[in-house]
N, C-alpha and C positions, 0 to 999 in steps of 0.2 A: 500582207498587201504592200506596204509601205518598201521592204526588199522588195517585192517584183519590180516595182516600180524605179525603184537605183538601181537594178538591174540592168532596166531596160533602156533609160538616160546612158549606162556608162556603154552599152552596145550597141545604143546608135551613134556615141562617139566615136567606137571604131570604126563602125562601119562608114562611118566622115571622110576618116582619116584613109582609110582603104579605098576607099570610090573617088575621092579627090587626084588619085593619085592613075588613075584606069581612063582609058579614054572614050568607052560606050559603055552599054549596058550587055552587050555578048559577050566582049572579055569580063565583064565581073559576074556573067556566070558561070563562066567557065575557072575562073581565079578562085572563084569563093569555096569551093570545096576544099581544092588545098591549102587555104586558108587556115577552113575551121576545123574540117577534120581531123588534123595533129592537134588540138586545141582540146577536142572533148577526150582525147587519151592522157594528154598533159596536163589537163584540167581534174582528172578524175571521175569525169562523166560514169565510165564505164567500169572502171576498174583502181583498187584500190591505192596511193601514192604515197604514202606514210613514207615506206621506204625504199629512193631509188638511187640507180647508180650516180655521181657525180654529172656527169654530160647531160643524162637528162634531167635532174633536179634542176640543172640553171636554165634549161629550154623550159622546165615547168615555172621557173618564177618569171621568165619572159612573156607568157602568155598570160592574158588578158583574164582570159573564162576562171582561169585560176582562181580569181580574187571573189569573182562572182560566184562560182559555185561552192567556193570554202563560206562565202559570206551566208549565203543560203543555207548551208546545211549547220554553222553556226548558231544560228538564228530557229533553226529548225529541231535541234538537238538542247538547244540550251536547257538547263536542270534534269539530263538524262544521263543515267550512270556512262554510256557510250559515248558520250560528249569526247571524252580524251583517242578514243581510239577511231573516231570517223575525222576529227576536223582538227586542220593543220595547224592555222593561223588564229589568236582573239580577233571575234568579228569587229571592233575597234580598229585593228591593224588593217583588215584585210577591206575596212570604211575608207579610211585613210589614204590606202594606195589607191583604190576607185576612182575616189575622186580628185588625186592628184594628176593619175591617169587622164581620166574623163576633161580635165582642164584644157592637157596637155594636150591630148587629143582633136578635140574641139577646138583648139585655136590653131593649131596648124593644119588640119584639114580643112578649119575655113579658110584657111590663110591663100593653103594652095589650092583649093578650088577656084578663090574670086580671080587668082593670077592665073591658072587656065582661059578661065569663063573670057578676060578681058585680052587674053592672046588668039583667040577666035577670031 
């Protein structure tokens, strides 16, 4: 419960950080696919990441869900002999970037939202 919940704080940081930057709500549905959808491949959603080629290993540490869904499945495997072969990062590490991220996130996307909101 407590991961869904840092989960869900560190992905409506992005999505701060991503909508502060869009000027309606039509362009970010139409953004938000290509968004996320390189995100759940990169991420792992779908398919295995243990081991990938160079170019996309640093597009996978760039992404966000990354961190989220190693932390989740960390969390979810812990004292399971498959612990080593499903999850990438100690879910320590992958706390850590979250909510470095999540700061990071969070203060510049309110930053340039209030400086939109106030160029109106």
């Amino acid at each position: 419960m407590v991961v869904g919940v840092i989960v869900c704080l560190f992905a409506g940081a992005f999505g701060v950080i991503i909508l502060s930057n869009l000027p309606s709500r039509r362009t970010a549905d139409q953004i938000f696919p290509f968004i996320m959808l390189p995100q759940f491949f990169l991420a792992g959603v779908f398919n295995p990441i243990k081991i990938l080629p160079p170019y996309l290993d640093i597009l996978s540490r760039i992404s966000p869900m990354r961190y989220a869904v190693d932390l989740t499945r960390g969390i979810f495997y812990a004292g399971n002999v498959d612990y080593p072969k499903v999850v990438l990062d100690t879910p320590l590490l992958n706390l850590t970037i979250m909510v470095a991220a999540f700061l990071v996130f969070l203060m510049i996307g309110t930053f340039i939202f209030v400086r939109s909101e106030r160029n109106r």
